[in-house]
N, C-alpha and C positions, 0 to 999 in steps of 0.2 A: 976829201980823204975818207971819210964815213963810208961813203957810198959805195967806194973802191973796196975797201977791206970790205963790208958787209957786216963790219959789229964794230962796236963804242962799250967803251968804258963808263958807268954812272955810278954815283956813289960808289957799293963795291961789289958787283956787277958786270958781266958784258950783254948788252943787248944787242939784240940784229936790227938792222938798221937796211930802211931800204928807200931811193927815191919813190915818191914824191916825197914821204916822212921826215917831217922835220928831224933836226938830230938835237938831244940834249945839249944844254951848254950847262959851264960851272954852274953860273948864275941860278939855273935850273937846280943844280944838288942842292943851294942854299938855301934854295923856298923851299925845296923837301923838309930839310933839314926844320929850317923855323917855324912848319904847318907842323909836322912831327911832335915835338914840343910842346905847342901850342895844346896839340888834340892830348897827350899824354898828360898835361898839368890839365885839362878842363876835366878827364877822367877820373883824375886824383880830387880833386875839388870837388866832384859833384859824388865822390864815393864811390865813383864806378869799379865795382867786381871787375876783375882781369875775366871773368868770363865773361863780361855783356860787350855785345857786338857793337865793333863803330862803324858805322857805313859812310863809306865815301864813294861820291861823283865823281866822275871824272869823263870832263867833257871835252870832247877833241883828241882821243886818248894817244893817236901818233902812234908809237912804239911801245906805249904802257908805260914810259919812264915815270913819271910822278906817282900815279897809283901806285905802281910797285914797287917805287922808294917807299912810297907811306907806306903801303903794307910789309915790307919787310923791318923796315925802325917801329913804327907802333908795337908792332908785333899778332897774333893770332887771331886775337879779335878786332884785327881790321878786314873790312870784310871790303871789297873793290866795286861796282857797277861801274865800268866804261862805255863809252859810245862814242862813235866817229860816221861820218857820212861817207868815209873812204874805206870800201872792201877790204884794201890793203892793210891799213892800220887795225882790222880788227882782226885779221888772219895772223899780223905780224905781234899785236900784243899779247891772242893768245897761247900764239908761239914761245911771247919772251917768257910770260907767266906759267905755263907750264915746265920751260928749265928752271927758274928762278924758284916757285914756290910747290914745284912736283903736278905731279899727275893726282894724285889724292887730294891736297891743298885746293887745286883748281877743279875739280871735277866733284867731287863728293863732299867737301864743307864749304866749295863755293865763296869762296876766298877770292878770285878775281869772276868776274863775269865779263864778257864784250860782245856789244850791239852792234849791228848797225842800223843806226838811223839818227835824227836830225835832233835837238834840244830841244824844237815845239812838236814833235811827235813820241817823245817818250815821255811815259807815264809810269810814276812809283804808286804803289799799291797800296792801301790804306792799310789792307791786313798785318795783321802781325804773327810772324810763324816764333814759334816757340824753336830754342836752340839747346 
């Protein structure tokens, strides 16, 4: 049914959706949901300023449905790196994160990013940019 309509409901959201991409299930919103949490209490705990960046992975990224659960419930300072070995998935997540988190969010404070390439050919950078 996904594949037919061309968009899915997630958390509160629609994403586009397109074969071969897997398509979010519930179960899926509940991990958002209980990663969400998790990362928001480890920021409160460790005194994290609402301005210090949290970077998340996200590998395999499909439609971007997990990244951009977390980054929309964490909130602004979650910052996205995605990757997928499928053209598809990274055309189509930074399709959904440009509706989802704007053209400004993803393009200029870099709030989602999407690669493609594999989990032993990507490499995060030692440096630290100042924000």
């Amino acid at each position: 049914l996904q594949y037919i309509l061309g968009k899915w409901d997630f958390l509160d959201f629609t994403l586009d959706i397109q074969a071969p991409l897997l398509c979010p299930r519930p179960e899926t919103e509940e991990l958002v949901h209980l990663v969400a949490q998790d990362m928001m209490a480890a920021g409160n705990n460790n005194n994290n300023n609402n301005n210090d960046i949290m970077r998340i992975l996200d590998i395999g990224c499909g439609t971007g449905a997990i990244g951009l659960g977390l980054a929309t419930l964490v909130g602004p300072q979650a910052h996205v790196v995605a990757i997928d070995v499928e053209p598809l998935a990274v055309e189509t997540s930074m399709k959904n994160a440009i509706t989802l988190l704007g053209q400004e969010e993803v393009v200029n404070q870099q709030r989602y990013q999407a690669f493609l390439c594999s989990a032993q050919e990507f490499h995060v950078s030692s440096s630290s940019s100042s924000s």
